[in-house]
Residue frames as a rotation matrix with the C-alpha (Angstrom) as fourth column:
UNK 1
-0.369 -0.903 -0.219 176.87
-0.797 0.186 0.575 76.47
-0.478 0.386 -0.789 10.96
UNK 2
0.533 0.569 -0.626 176.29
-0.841 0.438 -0.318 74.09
0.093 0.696 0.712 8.02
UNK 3
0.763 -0.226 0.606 177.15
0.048 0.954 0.295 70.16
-0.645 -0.196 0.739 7.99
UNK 4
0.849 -0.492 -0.194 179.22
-0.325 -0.197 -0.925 71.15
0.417 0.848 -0.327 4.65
UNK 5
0.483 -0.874 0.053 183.03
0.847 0.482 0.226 69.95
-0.223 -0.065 0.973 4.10
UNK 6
0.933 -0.309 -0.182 185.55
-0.330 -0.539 -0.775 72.59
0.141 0.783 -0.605 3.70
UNK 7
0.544 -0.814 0.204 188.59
0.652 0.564 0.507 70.88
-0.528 -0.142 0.838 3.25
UNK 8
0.512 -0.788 -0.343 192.17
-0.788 -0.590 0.178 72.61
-0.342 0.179 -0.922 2.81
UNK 9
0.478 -0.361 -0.801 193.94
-0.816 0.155 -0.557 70.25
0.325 0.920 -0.220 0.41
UNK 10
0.049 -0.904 -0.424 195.77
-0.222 0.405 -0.887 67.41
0.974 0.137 -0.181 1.60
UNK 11
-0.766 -0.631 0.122 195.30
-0.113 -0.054 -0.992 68.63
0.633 -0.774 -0.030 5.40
UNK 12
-0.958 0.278 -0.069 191.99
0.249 0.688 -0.682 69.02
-0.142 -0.670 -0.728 6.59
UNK 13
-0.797 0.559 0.229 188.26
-0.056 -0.446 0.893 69.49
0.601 0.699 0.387 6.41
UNK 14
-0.447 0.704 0.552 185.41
-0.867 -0.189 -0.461 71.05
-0.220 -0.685 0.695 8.51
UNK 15
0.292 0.952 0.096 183.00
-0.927 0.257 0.275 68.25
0.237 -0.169 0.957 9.76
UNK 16
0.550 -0.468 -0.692 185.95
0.041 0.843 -0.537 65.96
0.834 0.267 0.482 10.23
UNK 17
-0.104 -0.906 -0.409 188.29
0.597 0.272 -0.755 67.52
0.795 -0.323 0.513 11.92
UNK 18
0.890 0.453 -0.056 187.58
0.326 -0.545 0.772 68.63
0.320 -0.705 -0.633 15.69
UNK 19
0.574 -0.390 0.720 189.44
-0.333 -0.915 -0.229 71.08
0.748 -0.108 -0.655 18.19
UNK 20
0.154 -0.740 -0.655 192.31
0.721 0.537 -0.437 70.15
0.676 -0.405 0.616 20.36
UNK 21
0.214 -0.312 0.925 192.86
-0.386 -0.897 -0.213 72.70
0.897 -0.311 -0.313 23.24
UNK 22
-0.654 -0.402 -0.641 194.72
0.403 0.532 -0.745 72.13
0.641 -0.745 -0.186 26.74
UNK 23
0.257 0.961 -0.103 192.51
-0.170 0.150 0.974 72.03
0.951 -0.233 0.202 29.29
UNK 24
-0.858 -0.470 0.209 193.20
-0.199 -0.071 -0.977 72.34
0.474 -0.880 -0.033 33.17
UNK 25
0.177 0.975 -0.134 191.03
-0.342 0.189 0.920 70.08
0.923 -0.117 0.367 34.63
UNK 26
-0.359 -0.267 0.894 190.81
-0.933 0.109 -0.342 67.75
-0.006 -0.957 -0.289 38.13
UNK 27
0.404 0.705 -0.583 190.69
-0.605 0.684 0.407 64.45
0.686 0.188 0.703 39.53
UNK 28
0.098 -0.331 -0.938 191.01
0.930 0.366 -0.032 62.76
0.354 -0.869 0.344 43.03
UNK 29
0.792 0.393 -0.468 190.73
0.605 -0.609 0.513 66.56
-0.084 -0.689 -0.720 44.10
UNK 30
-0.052 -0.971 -0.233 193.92
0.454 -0.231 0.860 67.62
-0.889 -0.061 0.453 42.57
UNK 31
0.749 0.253 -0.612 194.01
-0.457 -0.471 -0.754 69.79
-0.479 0.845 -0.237 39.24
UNK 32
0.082 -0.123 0.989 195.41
0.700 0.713 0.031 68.31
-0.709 0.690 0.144 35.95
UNK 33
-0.615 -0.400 -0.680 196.75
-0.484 -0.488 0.726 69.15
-0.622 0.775 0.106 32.52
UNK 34
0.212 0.635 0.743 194.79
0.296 0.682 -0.668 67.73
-0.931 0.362 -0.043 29.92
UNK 35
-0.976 -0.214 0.042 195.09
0.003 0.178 0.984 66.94
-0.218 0.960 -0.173 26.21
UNK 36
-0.318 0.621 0.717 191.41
0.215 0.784 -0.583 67.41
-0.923 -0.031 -0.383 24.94
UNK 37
-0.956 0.242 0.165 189.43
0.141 -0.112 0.984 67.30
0.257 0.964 0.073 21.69
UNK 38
-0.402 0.916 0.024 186.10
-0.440 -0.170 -0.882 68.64
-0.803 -0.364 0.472 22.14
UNK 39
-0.507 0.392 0.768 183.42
0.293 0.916 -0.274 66.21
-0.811 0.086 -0.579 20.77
UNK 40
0.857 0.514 -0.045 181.58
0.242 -0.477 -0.845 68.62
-0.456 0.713 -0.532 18.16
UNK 41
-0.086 -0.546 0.834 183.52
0.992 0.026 0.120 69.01
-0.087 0.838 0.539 14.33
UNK 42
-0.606 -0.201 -0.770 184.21
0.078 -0.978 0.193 72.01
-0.792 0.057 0.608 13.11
UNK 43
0.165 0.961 0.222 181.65
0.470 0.122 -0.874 73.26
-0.867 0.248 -0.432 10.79
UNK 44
-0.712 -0.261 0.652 181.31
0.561 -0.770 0.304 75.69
0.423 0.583 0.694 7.87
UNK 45
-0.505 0.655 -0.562 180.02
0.265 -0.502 -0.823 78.94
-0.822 -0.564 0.080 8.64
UNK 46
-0.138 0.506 0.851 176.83
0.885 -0.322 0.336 80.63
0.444 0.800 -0.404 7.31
UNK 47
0.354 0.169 -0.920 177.33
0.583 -0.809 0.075 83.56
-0.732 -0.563 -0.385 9.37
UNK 48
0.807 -0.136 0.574 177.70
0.417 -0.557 -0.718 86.56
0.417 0.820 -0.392 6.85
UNK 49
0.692 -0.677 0.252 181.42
-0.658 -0.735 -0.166 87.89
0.298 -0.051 -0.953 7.40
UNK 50
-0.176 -0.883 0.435 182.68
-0.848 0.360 0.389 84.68
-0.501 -0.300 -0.812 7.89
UNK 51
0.685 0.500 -0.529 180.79
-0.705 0.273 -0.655 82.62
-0.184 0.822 0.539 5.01
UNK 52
0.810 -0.195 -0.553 182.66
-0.547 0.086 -0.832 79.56
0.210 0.977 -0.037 4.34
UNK 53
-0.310 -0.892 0.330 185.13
-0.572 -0.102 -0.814 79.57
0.760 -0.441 -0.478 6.43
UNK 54
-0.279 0.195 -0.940 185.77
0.432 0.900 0.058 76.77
0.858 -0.390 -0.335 9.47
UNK 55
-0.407 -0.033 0.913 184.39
-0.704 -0.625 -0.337 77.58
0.582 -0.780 0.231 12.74
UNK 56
-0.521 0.144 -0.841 183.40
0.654 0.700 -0.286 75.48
0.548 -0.699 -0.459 16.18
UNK 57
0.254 0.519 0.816 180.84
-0.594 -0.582 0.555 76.49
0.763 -0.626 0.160 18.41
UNK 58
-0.703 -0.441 -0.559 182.11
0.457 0.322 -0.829 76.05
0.545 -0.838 -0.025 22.14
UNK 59
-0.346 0.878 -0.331 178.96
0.852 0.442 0.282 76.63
0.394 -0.184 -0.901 23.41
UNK 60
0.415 0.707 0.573 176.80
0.206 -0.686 0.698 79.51
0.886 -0.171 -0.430 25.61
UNK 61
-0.641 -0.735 -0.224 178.74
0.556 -0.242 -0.795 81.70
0.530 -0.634 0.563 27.80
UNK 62
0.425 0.826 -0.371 177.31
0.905 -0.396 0.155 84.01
-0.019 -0.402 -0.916 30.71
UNK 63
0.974 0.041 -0.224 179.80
0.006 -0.988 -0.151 86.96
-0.228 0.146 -0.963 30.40
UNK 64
0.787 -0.250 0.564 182.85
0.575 -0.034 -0.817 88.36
0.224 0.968 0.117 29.90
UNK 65
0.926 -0.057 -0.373 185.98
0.189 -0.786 0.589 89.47
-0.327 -0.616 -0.717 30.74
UNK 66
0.419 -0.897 0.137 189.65
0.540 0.125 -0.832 90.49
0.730 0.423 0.537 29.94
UNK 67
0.894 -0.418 -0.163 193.30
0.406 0.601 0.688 91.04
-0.190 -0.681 0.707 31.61
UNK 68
0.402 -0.901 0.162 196.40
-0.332 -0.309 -0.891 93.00
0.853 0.304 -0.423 30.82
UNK 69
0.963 -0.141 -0.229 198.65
0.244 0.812 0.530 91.19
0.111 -0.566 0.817 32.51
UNK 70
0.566 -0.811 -0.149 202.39
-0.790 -0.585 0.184 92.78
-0.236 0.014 -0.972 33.24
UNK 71
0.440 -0.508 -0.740 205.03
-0.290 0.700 -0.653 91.15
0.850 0.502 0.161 32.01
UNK 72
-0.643 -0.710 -0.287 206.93
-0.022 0.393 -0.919 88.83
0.766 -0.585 -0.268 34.64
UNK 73
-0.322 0.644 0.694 203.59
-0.917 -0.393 -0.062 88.94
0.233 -0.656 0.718 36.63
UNK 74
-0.971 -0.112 -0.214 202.98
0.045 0.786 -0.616 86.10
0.237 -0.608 -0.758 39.18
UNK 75
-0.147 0.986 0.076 199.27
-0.545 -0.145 0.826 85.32
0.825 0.080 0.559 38.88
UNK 76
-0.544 -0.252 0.800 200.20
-0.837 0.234 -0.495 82.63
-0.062 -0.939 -0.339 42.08
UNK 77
-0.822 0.563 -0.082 198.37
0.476 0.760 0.442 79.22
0.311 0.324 -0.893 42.85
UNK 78
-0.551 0.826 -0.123 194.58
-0.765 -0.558 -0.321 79.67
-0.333 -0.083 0.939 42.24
UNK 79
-0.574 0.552 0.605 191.45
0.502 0.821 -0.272 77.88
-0.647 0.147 -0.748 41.15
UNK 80
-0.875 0.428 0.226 190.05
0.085 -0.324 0.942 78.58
0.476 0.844 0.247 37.91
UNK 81
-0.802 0.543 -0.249 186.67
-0.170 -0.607 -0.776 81.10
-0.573 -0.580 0.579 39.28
UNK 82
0.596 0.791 0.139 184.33
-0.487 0.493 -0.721 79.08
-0.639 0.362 0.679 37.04
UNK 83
0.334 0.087 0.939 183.99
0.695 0.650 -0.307 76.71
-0.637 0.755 0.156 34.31
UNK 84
0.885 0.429 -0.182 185.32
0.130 -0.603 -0.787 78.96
-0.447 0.673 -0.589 31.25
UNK 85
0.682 -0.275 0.677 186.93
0.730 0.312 -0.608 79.42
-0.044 0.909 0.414 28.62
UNK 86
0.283 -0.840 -0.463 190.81
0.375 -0.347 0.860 81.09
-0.883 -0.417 0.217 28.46
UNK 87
0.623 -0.462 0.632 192.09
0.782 0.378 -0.495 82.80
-0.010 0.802 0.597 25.57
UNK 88
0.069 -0.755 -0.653 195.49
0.396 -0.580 0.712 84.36
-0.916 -0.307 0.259 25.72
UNK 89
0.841 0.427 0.333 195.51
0.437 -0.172 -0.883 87.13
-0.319 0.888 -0.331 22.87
UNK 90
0.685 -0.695 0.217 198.69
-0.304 -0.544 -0.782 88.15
0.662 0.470 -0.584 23.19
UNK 91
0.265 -0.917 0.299 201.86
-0.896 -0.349 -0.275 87.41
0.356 -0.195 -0.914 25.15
UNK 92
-0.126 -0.206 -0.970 202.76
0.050 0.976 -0.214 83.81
0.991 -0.075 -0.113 27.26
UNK 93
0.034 0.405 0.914 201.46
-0.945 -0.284 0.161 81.90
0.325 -0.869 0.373 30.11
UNK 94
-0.607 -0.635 -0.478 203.14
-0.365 0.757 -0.542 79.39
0.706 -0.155 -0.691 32.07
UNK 95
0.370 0.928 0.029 200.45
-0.809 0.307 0.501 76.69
0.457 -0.209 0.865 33.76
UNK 96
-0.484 -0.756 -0.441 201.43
-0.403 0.640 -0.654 74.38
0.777 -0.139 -0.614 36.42
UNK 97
0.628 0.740 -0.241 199.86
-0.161 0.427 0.890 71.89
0.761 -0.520 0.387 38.84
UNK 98
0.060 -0.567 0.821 201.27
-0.994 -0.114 -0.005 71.25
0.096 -0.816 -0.570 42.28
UNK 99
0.424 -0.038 0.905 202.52
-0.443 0.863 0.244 68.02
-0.790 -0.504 0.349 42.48
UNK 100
0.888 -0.060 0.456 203.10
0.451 0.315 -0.835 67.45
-0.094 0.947 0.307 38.37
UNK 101
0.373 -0.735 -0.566 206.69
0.111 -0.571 0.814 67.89
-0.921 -0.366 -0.131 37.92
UNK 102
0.055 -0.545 0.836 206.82
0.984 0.170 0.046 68.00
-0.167 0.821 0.546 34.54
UNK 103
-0.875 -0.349 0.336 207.28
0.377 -0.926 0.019 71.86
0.305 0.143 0.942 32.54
UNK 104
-0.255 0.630 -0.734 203.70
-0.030 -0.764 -0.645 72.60
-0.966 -0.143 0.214 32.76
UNK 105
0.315 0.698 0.643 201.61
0.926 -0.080 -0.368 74.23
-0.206 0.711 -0.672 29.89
UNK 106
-0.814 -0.290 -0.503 203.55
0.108 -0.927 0.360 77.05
-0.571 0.239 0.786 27.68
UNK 107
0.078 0.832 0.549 200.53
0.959 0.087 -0.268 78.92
-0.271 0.548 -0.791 26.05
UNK 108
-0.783 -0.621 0.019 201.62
0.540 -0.666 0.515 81.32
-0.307 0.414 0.857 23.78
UNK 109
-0.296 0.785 -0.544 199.17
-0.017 -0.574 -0.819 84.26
-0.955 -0.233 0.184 23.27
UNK 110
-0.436 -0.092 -0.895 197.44
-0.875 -0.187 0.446 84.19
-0.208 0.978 0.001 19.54
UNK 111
-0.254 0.444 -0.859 195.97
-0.829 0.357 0.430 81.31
0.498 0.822 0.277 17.51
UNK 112
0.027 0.125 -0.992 196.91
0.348 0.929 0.126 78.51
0.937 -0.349 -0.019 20.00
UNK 113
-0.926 -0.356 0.124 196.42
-0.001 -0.327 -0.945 80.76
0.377 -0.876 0.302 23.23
UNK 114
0.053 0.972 0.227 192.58
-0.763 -0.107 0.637 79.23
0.644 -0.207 0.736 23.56
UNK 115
-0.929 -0.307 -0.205 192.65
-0.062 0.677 -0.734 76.96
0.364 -0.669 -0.648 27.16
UNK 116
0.629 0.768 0.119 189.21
-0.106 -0.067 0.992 75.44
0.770 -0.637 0.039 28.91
UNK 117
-0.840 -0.530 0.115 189.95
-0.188 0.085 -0.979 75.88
0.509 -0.844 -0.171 32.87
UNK 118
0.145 0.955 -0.259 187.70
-0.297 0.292 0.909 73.59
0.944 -0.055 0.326 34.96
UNK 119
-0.511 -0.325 -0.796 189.59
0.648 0.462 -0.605 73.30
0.564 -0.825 -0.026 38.45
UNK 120
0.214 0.498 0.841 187.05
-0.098 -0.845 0.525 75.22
0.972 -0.195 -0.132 39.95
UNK 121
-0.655 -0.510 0.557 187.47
-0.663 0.036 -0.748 75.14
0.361 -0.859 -0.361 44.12
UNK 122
0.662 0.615 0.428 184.36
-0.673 0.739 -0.022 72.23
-0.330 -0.274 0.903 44.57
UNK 123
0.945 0.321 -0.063 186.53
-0.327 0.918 -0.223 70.30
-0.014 0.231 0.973 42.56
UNK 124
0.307 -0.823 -0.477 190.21
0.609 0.555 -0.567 70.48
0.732 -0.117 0.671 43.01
UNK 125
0.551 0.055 -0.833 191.69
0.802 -0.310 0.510 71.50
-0.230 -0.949 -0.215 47.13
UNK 126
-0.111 -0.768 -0.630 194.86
0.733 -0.491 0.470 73.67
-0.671 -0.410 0.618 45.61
UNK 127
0.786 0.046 -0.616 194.40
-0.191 -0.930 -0.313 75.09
-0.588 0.364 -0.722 42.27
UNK 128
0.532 -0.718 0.448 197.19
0.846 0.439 -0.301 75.71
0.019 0.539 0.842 39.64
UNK 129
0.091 -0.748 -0.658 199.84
0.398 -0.578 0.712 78.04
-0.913 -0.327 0.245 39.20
UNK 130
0.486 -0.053 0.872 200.08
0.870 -0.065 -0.489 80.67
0.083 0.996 0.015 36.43
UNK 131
0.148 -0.621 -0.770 202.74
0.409 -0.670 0.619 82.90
-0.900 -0.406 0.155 35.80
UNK 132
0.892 0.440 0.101 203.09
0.338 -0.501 -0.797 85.10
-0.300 0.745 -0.596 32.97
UNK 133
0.588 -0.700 -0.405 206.79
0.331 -0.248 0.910 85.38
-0.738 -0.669 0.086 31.85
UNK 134
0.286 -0.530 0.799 207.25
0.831 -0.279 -0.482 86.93
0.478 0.801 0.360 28.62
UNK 135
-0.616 -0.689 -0.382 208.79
0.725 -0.685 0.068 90.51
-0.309 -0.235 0.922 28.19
UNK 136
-0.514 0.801 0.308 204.89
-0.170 -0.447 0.878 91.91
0.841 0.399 0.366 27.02
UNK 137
-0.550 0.649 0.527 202.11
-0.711 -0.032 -0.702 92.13
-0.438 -0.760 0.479 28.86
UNK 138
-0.938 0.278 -0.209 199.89
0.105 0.799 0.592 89.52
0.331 0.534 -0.778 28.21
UNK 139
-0.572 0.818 -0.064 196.27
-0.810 -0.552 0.197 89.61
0.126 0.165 0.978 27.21
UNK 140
-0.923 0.383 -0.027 193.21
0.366 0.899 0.241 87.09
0.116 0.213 -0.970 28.21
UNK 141
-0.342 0.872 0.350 189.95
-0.855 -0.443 0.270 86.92
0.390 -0.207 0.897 28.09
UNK 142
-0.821 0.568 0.061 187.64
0.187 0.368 -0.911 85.05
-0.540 -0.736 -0.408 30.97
UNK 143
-0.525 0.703 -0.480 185.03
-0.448 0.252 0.858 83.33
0.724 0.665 0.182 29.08
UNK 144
-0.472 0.569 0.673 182.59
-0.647 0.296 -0.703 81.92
-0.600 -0.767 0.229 31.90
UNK 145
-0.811 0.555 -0.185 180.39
0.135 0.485 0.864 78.99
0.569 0.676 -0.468 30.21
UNK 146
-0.021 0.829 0.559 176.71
-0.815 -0.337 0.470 79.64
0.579 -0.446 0.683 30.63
UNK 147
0.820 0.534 0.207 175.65
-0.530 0.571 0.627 77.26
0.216 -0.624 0.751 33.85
UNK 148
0.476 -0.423 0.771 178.64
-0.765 0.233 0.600 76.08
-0.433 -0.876 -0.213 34.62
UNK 149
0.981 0.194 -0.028 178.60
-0.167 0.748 -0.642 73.65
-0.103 0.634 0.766 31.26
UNK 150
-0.410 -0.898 0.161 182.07
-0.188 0.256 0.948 71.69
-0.892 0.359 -0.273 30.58
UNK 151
-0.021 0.429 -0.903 182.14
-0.987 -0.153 -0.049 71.20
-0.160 0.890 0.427 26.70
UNK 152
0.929 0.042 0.367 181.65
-0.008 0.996 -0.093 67.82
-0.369 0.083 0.926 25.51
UNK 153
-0.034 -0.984 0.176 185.35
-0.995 0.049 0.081 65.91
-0.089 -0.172 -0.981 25.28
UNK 154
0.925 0.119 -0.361 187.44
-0.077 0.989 0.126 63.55
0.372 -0.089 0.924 25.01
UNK 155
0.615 -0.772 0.159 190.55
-0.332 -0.071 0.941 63.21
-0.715 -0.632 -0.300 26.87
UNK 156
0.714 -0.457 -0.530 193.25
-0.329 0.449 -0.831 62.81
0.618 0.768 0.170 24.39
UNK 157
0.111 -0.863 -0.494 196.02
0.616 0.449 -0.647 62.22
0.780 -0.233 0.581 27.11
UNK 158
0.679 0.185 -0.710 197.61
0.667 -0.559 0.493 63.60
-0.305 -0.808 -0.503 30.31
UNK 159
-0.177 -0.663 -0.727 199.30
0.482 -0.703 0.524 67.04
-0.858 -0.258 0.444 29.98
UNK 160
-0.017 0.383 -0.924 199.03
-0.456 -0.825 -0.333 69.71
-0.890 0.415 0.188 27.73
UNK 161
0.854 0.316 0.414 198.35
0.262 0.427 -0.865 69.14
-0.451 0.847 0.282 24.15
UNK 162
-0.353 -0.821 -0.448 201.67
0.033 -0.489 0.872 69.92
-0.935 0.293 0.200 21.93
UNK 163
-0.115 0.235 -0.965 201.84
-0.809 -0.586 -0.046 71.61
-0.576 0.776 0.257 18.81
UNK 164
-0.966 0.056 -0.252 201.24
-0.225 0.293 0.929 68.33
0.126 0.955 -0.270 16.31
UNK 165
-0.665 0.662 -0.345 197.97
0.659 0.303 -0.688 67.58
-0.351 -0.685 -0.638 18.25
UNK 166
0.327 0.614 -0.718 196.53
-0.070 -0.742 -0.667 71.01
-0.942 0.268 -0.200 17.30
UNK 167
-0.734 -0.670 0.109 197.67
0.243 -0.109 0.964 69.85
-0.634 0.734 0.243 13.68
UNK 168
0.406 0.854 0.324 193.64
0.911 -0.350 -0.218 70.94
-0.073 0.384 -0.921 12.32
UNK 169
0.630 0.184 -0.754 193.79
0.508 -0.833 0.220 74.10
-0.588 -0.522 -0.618 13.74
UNK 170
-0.066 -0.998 0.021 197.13
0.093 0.015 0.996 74.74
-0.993 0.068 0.092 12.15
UNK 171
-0.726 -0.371 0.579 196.24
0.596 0.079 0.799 73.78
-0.342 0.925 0.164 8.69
UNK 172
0.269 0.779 0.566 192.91
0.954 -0.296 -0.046 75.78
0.132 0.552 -0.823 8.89
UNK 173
0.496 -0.445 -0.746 195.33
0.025 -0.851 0.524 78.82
-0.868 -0.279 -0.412 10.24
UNK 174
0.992 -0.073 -0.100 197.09
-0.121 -0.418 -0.900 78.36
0.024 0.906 -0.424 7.02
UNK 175
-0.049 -0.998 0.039 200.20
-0.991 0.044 -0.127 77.21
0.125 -0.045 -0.991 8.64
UNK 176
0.734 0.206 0.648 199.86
-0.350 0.931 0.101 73.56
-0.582 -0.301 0.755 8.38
């Protein structure tokens, strides 16, 4: 990816604007929502078939997996089974910590359905809670990060990120 600017009028422009994604992290041994922005801009690509266009590298993964998920399906309380990257490709997934009464983390499946999940069981005792309650199945893929790597970050705040936060993303989706 090149240093280049592409900038959508008015709204935003690769090498400026970085990536917002909630983030289900821990601290004091307890898992956490998180608000973060991952430290590295979005770029332009020079990859042929996406030429031009914005893109973020979220770093070196070790494999791969994916999920059909039933609708109304009670994934239960767990710890995220590595460092890695979440991305819901279709339907909705309802994220909650034990102790955090607030709604949780709706993550609707599609553009904004990309989560990092870092409560792994070294670092938080219970885990979180994910339940899947649309009226689809819902799709993810389990993105391990190679070694275990959190991306660079910054905490933008506690609890999920809400939809003006991810206002980049948005305008390079074309719906800003």
């Amino acid at each position: 990816m090149a240093a280049a600017c592409l900038c959508i009028p008015k709204v935003a422009c690769a090498g400026e604007t970085k990536l917002n994604i909630t983030a289900i992290g821990a601290s004091g041994g307890k898992s956490t929502l998180e608000c973060w922005q991952l430290d590295a801009p979005f770029a332009v690509s020079e990859t042929p078939g996406t030429r031009g266009s914005a893109a973020a590298n979220l770093g070196n993964v070790s494999n791969f997996g994916i999920s059909v998920l039933p609708a109304n399906f009670d994934g239960g309380l767990h710890n995220a089974p590595a460092n890695q990257w979440v991305m819901f490709t279709s339907g909705l997934a309802h994220i909650t910590v034990p102790g955090d009464d607030s709604d949780g983390a709706y993550i609707l499946g599609g553009k904004f359905g990309l989560i990092f999940a870092a409560d792994t069981a070294d670092v938080s005792e219970k885990g979180h809670y994910t339940r899947y309650p649309g009226v689809v199945e819902t799709i993810a893929l389990q993105i391990p990060t190679l070694d275990g790597e959190i991306p660079p970050h910054q905490v933008v705040r506690s609890g999920p990120c809400q939809t003006d936060e991810m206002a980049g993303l948005r305008a390079f989706a074309g719906t800003g």
